[in-house]
C-alpha positions in Angstrom: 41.9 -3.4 57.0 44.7 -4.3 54.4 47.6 -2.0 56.3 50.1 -3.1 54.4 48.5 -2.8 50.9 49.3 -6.5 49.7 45.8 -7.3 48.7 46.0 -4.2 46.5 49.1 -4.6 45.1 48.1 -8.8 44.5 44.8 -7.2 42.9 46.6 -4.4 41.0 48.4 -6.7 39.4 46.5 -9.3 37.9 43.0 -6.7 37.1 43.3 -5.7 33.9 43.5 -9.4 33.2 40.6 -10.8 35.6 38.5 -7.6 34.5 39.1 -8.5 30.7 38.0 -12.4 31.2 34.9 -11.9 33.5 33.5 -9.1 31.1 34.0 -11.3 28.0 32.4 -14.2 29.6 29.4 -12.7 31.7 29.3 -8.5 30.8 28.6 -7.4 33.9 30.8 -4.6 36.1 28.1 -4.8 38.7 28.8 -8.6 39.3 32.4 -8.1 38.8 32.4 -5.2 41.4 30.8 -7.4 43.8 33.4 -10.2 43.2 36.4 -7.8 44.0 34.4 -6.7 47.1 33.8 -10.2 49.0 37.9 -10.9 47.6 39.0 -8.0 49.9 36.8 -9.2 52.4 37.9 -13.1 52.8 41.6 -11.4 52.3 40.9 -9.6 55.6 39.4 -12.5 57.5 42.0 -14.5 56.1 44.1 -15.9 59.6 47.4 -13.6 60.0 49.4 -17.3 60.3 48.1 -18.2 56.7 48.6 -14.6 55.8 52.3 -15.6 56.4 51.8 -18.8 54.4 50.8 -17.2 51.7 54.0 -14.7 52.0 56.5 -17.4 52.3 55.4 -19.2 49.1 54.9 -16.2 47.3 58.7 -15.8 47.8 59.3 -18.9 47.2 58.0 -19.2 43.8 56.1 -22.4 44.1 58.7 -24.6 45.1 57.5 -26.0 48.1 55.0 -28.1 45.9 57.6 -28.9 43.6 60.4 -30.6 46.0 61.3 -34.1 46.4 60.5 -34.9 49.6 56.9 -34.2 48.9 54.3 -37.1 49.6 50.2 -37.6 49.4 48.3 -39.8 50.9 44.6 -39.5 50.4 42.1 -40.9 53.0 38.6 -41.0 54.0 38.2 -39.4 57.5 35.6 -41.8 58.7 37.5 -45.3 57.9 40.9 -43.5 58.9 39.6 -42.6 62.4 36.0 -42.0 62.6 36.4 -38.4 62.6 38.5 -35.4 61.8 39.5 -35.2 65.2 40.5 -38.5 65.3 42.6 -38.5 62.6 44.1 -35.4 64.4 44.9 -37.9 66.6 46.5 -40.4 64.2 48.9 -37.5 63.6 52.0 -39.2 64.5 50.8 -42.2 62.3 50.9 -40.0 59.5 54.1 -38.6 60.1 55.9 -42.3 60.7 55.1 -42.2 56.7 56.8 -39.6 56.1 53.4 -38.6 54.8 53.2 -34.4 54.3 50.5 -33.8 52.0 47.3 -35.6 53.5 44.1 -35.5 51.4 41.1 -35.7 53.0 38.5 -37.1 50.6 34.8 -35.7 50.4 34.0 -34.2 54.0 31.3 -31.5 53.2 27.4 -32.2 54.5 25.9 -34.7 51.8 22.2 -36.7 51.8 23.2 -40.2 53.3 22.3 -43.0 50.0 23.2 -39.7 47.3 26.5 -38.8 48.3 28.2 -40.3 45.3 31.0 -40.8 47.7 30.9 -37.4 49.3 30.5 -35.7 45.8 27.3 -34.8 46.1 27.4 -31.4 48.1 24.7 -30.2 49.8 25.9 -27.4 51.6 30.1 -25.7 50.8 30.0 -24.6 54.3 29.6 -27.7 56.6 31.1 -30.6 57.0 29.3 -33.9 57.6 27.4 -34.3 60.8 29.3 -37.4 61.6 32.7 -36.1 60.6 33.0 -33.0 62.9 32.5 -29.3 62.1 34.5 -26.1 60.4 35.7 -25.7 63.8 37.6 -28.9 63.9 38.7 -28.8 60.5 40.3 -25.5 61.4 42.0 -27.1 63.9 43.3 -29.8 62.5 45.2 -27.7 59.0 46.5 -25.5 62.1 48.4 -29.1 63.3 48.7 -30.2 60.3 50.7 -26.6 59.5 52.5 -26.4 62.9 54.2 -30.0 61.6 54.6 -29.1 58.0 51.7 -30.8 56.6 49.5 -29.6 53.9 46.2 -30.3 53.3 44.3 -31.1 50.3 40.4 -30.9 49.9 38.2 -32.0 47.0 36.0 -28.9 45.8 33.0 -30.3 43.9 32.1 -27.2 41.5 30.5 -28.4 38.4 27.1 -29.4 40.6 25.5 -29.6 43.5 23.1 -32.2 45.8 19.7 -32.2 44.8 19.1 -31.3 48.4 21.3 -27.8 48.6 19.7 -25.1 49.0 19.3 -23.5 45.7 18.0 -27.0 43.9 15.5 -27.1 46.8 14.6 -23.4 46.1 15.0 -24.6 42.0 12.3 -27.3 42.6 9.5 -24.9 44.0 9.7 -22.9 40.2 11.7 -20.5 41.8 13.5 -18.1 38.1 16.4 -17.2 40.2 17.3 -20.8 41.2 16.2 -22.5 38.3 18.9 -20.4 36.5 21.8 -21.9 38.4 21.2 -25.0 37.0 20.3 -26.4 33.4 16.8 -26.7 33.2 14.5 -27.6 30.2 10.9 -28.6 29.4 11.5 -29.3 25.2 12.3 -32.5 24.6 13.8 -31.4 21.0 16.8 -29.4 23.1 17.5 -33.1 25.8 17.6 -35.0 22.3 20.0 -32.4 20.5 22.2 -32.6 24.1 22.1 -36.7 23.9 23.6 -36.2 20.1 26.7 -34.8 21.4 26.9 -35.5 25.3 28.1 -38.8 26.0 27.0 -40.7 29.1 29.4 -41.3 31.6 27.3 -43.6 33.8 25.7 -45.6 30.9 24.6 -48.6 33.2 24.2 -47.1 36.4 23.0 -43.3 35.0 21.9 -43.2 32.0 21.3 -40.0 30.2 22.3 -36.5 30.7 19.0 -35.2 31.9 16.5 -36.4 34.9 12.9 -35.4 35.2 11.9 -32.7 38.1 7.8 -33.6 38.2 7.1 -30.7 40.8 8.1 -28.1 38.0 7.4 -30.3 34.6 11.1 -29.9 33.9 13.7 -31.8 33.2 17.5 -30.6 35.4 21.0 -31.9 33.6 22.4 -34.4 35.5 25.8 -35.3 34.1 26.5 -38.1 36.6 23.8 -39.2 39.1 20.2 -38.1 38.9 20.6 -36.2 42.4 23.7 -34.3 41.2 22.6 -30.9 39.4 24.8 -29.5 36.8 25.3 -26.0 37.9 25.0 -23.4 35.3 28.6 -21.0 35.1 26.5 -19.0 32.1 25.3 -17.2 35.4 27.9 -14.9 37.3 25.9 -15.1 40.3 26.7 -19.0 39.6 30.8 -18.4 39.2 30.7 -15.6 41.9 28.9 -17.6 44.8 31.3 -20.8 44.3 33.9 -18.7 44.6 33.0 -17.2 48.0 32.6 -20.8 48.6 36.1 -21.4 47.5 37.8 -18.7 49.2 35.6 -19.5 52.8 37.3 -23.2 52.7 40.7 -21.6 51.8 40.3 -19.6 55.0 40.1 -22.6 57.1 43.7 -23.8 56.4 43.2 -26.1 53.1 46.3 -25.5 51.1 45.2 -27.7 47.9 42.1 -27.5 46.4 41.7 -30.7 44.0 38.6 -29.1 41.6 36.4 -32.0 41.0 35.8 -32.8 36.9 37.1 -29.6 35.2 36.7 -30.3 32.2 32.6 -30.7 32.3 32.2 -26.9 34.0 30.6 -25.1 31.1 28.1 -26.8 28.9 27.0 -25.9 25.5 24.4 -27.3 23.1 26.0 -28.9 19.8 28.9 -29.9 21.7 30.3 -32.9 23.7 30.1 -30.0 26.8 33.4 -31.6 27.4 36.5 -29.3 27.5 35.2 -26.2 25.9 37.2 -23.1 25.5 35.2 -21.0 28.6 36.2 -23.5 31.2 39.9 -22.5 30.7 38.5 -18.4 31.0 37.4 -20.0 34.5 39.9 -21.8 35.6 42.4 -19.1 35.1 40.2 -16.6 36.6 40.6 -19.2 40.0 44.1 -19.1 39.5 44.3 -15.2 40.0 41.8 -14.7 42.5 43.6 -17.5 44.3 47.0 -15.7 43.9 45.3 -11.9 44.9 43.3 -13.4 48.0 45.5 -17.1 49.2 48.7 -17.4 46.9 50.0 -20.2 49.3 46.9 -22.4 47.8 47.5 -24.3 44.9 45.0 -25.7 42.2 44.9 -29.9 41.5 42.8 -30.5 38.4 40.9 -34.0 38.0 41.9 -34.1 34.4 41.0 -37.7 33.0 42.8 -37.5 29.8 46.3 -38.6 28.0 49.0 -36.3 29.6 49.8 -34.7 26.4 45.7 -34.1 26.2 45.6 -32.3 29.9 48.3 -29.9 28.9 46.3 -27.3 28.2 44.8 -27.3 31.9 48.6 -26.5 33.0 47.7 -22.8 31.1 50.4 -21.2 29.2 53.4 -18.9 29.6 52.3 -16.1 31.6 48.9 -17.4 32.2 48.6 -20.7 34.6 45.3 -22.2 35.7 46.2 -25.4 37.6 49.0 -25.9 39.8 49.0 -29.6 39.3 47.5 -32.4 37.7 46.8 -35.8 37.8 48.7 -38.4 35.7 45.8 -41.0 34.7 46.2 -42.4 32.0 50.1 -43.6 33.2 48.1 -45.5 36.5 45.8 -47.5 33.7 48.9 -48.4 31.4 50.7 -49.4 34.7 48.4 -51.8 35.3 47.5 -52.9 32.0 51.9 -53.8 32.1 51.0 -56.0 34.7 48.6 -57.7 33.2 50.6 -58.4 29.4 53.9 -58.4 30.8 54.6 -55.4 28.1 55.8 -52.1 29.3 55.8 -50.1 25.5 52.8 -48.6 26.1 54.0 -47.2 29.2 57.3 -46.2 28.1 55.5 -44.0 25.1 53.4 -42.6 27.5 56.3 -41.6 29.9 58.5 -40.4 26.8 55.0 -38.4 26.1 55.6 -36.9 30.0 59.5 -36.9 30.0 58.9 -34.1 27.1 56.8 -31.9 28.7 58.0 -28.7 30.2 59.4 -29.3 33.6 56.9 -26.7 35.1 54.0 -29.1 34.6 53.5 -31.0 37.8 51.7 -34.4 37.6 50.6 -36.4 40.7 51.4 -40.1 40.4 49.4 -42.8 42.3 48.8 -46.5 41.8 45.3 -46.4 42.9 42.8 -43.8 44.1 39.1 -44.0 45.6 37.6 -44.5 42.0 37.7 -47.2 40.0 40.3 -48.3 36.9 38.7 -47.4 34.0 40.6 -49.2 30.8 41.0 -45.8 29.0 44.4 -46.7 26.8 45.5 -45.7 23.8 44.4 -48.5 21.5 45.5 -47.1 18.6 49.1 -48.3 19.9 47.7 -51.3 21.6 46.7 -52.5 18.2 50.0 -52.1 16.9 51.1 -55.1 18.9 48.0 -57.2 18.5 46.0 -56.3 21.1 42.0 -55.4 19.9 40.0 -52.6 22.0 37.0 -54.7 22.8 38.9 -58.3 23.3 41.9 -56.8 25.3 39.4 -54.9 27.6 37.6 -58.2 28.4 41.3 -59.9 29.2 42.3 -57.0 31.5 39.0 -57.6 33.8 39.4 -60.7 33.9 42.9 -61.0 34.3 42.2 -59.0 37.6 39.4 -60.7 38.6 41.4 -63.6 38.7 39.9 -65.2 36.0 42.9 -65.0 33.1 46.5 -64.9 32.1 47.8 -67.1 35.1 46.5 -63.3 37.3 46.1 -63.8 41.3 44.8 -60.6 41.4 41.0 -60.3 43.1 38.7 -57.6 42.5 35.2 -56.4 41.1 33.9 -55.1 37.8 32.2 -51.8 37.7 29.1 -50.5 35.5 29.7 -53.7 34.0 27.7 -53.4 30.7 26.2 -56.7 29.3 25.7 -54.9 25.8 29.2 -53.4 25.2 31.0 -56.2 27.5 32.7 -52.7 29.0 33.5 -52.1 32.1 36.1 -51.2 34.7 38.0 -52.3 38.0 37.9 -51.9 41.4 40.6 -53.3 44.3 42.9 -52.8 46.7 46.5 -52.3 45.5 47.8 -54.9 47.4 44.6 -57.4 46.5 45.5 -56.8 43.2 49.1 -57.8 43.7 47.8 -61.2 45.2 47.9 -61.1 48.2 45.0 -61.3 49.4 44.3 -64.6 47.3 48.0 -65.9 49.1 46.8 -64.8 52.5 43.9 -67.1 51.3 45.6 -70.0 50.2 48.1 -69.6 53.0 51.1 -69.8 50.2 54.0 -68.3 51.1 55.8 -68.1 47.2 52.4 -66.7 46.3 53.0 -63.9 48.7 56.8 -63.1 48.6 55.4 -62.5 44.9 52.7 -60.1 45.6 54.9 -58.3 47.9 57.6 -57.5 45.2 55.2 -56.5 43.0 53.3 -54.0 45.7 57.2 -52.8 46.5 58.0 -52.5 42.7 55.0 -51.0 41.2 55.6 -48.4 44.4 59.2 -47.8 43.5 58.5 -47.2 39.8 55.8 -45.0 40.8 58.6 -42.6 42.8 60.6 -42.7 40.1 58.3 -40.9 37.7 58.6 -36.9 37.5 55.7 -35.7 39.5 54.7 -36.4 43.2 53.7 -40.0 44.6 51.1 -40.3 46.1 49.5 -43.2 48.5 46.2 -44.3 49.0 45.4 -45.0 52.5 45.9 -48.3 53.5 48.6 -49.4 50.7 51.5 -48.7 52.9 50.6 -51.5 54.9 49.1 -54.2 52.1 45.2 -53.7 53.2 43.2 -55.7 51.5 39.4 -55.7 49.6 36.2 -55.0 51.8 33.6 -56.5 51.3 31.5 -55.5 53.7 30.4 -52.7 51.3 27.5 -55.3 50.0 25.9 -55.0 53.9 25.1 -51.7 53.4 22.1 -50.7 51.4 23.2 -47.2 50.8 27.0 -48.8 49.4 25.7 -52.3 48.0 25.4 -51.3 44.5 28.8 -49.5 44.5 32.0 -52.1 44.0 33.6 -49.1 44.5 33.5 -49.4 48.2 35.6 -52.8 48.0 38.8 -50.5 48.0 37.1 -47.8 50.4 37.2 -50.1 53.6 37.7 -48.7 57.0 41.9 -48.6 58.1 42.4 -51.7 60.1 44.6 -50.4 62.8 45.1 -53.5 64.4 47.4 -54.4 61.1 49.4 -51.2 61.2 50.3 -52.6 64.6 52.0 -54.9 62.4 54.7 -52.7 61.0 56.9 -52.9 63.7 56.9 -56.9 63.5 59.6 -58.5 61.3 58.8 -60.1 58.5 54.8 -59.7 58.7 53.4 -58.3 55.4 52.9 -54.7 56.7 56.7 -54.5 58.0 57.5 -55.7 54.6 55.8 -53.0 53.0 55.9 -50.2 55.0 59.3 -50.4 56.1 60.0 -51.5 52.1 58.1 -47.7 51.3 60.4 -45.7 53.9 63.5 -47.1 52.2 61.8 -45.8 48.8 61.0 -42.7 50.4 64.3 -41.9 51.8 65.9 -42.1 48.7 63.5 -40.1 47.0 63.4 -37.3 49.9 68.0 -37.1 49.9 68.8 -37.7 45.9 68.5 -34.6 44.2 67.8 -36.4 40.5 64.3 -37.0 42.1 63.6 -33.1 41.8 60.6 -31.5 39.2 63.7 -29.9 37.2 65.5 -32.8 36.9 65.7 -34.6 33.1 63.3 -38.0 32.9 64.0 -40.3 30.0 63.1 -43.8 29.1 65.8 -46.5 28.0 65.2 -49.8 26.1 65.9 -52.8 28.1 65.8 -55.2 25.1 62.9 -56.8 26.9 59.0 -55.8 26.7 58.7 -57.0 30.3 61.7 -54.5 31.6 61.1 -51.2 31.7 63.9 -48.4 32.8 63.8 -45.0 33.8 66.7 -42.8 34.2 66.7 -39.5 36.1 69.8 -36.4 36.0 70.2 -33.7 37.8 73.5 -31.2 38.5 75.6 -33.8 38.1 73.9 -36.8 39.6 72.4 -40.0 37.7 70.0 -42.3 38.8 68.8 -45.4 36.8 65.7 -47.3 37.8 64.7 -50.7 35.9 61.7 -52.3 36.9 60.5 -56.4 35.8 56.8 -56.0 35.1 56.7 -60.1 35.1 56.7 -63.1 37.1 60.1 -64.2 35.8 63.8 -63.3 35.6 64.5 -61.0 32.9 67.7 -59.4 31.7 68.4 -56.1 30.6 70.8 -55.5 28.3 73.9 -52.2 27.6 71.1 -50.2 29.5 74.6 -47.9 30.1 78.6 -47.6 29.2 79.5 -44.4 31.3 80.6 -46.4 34.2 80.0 -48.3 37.6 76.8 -48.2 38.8 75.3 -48.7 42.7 72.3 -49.6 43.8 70.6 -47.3 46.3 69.3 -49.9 47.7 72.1 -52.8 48.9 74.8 -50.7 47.8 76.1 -53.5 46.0 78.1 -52.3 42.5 76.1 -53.1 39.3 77.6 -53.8 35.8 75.1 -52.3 33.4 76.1 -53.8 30.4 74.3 -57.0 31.5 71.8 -56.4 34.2 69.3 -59.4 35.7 66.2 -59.0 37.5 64.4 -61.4 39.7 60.5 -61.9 39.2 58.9 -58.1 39.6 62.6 -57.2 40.9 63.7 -53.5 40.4 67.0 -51.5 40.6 67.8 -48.0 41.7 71.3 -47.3 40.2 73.3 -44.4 40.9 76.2 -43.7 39.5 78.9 -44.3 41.1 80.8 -41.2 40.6 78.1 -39.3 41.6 78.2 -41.0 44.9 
């Protein structure tokens, strides 16, 4: 029983909303009643140490997600340590990297060789045989909690595995199941869908729809033939997922990262990309997350331009996601790299610099998924560079192959028609150092070292919270053991998604080795990031012009304090130029004093300058 009234109150205050939203999208009290019930119910099962969780951020108003000394790391269980209770055990590990936020990647049960990666689920309420069970994930956000650690999970809501229960229940001709997902038998409607759907496998999956022969009816598939577009037309549909939702919430999760929003709610005669009711849902999550758990937060996977995602932030008085991922910002990194010209980036962090401080953005380098060469070529073209051409140049300037790269890597749904396609590698592989490993060259890899350390620094200077991907913090390289596996082999994916090689991490206490380098190179990044207060959400972002294309700088000011960061996307010395005239500058890092009128930067060197006043 809720003695003390909260859930009430919680519910009190956000019903008139959440009862206006469900009835406009699915009329029906009896559903909604039902909804409200199971709420009350997973708020009174809820642990009375989350219950306290959810108390103290409640009070606090959000800003525990919002600090500087926040940092991600996502991870696959089984190649960080086999298990969750091994990486339990690898605790401490995470801690040395001053890690707090640790996402664990796709753990739910899944068909081995239609996982998609672990995004494929085939039942909300179990996690993979091999992983562990609910039990042990319980355990593990409880230590993760006791050291103040939060935990993120991906929750995969737009479809389901072929093999969940209700698709299995679908495929006998069941009406009830069949309604959970999109199913049709006219081949008029699938055409009128493949007008305005585009593919988003077109090599690998083609097509939005896959045939079900047992029923003589074809199920849309969005992304791989044995992933089954569930159907949020159907309140039983929104309802159940969100029991789902609130059952892993209960088990300590504090971030849920919802897999593809923007692809929730189809409609025909549309792209079914975006569309007005998957905003109605996602804010409905947002309330039921703040009556039932208000200490867990909402990551959308958003792949759009930052000023394009906006809308997933909500508005005043009406959120849906907590945070979001900055995407488009990790492509034009990269794509600096490979032309040695930072405009595109600096519009595109002027685009983010202007946004309301509020919005949250996560910040990585790389992720589990591959690059895909999304820029904005509109701008691109401004300064010569051609969609189709500049695409080819950037996958092969990482594969090796162009523009004097030493990057290595592989192409994904490479398609011989369109020449598109998009990139997969290790961070550090994609610095060159794998390839100066290789060739045993040790200029080659003094250069891929700055360039892992300065594409990391850059990366904590944005507004927003960095976050690692397993394995960069000590230079791991590409995998290819991926292309032994017959359930992995046709997925260049896995090149970046190789197991943790803790015989290396061994490494970071030996001077000079590339993983002391690098991880002791992070900590320095991360201390300055966790004790400067300019490095807080609130604090103002702007861009500066360097009077170089190859230099970009970043300043950062808050309650008095200053921070310049300038960062040489190139292989050679660069100078920037009057970058500021208020003063003596320091840098954070060898304290030395810097004039800014005339600043020079070694090959993929950076500064972070504080002010010296401010010291």
């Amino acid at each position: 029983m809720d003695m003390s009234g909260t859930f009430e109150k919680r519910l009190h205050k956000h019903m008139d909303e959440l009862k206006w939203l469900y009835i406009e999208l699915y009329n029906n009290y009896d559903m909604l009643a039902e909804l409200i019930d199971e709420m009350r119910s997973f708020y009174e099962e809820r642990d009375i140490d989350l219950k306290k969780r959810d108390e103290l951020r409640e009070r606090d108003g959000g800003k525990w997600y919002k600090s500087n000394d926040m940092l991600g790391m996502m991870l696959y269980i089984d190649n960080f340590a086999g298990n969750i209770n091994g990486v339990s055990k690898k605790i401490d590990y995470i801690e040395k990297a001053n890690v707090n936020y640790v996402h664990l990647m796709p753990f739910l049960d899944t068909t081995e060789g239609k996982s998609d990666g672990g995004y494929a689920v085939s039942d909300f309420r179990k996690v993979r045989k091999d992983l562990g069970t609910m039990e042990d994930l319980e355990k593990f956000t409880k230590l993760c909690h006791k050291k103040n650690i939060n935990v993120c999970m991906d929750y995969v809501m737009n479809h389901t595995s072929e093999d969940h229960e209700w698709a299995r229940r679908a495929r006998t001709g069941d009406g009830e199941y069949m309604s959970r997902y999109y199913f049709v038998n006219n081949q008029e409607i699938i055409n009128e869908y493949d007008r305005t759907v585009p593919e988003v496998f077109p090599t690998t999956a083609p097509g939005n729809f896959t045939f079900i022969p047992e029923i003589d009816h074809y199920v849309m598939t969005t992304f791989y033939p044995y992933q089954w577009d569930l159907n949020y037309k159907n309140p039983r549909v929104f309802n159940e997922m969100m029991y789902n939702f609130l059952y892993l919430a209960n088990k300590g999760i504090d971030i849920m990262r919802i897999d593809a929003v923007p692809y929730i709610w189809k409609e025909l005669g549309t792209t079914c990309r975006n569309l007005l009711q998957v905003h109605t849902i996602v804010r409905m999550m947002r309330m039921i997350c703040e009556i039932v758990c208000p200490g867990v937060i909402l990551l959308g996977e958003v792949v759009m331009e930052p000023e394009k995602v906006v809308p997933y932030f909500g508005y005043t008085g009406k959120p849906e996601c907590h945070m979001l991922y900055n995407v488009t910002t990790m492509a034009s990194t990269w794509n600096s790299i490979a032309t040695r010209d930072i405009r595109l980036l600096k519009k595109q962090l002027d685009i983010v610099a202007g946004l309301p401080k509020e919005y949250i953005f996560l910040n990585y380098l790389r992720c589990h998924d591959d690059i895909g060469w999304g820029l904005d070529y509109e701008t691109l073209g401004r300064y010569g560079m051609e969609q189709i051409s500049h695409k080819r140049y950037l996958n092969d300037f990482f594969l090796g192959y162009a523009g004097g790269s030493n990057s290595r890597g592989e192409l994904y749904n490479d398609d011989p028609v369109t020449m598109d396609a998009r990139f997969c590698g290790t961070t550090a592989s994609m610095c060159g150092i794998e390839r100066a490993l290789e060739e045993q060259n040790p200029w080659m890899l003094r250069e891929g070292i700055n360039m892992d350390l300065m594409l990391h620094a850059y990366m904590f200077m944005q507004s927003g919270i960095p976050v690692l991907y397993s394995g960069d913090e000590i230079g791991q390289l590409n995998d290819n053991d991926y292309k032994n596996d017959v359930h992995k082999a046709g997925d260049s994916r896995y090149i970046h998604r190789g197991k943790f090689d803790w015989d290396k991490a061994k490494n970071i206490d030996k001077k000079g080795t590339v993983e002391e380098l690098l991880f002791d190179g992070l900590l320095k990044l991360e201390k300055i990031r966790k004790t400067e207060k300019a490095f807080v959400s609130q604090a103002d972002m702007w861009t500066v012009d360097t009077g170089d294309n190859g230099c970009l700088c970043i300043g950062r000011y808050y309650a008095g304090d200053k921070i310049m960061g300038l960062f040489n996307f190139t292989e050679h010395e660069v100078t920037a130029w009057n970058i500021e005239n208020d003063g003596e500058y320091r840098d954070l890092l060898t304290g030395k004093i810097v004039d800014t009128r005339k600043i020079t930067l070694s090959p993929y060197g950076f500064y972070l300058l504080k002010k010296r006043d401010c010291a």
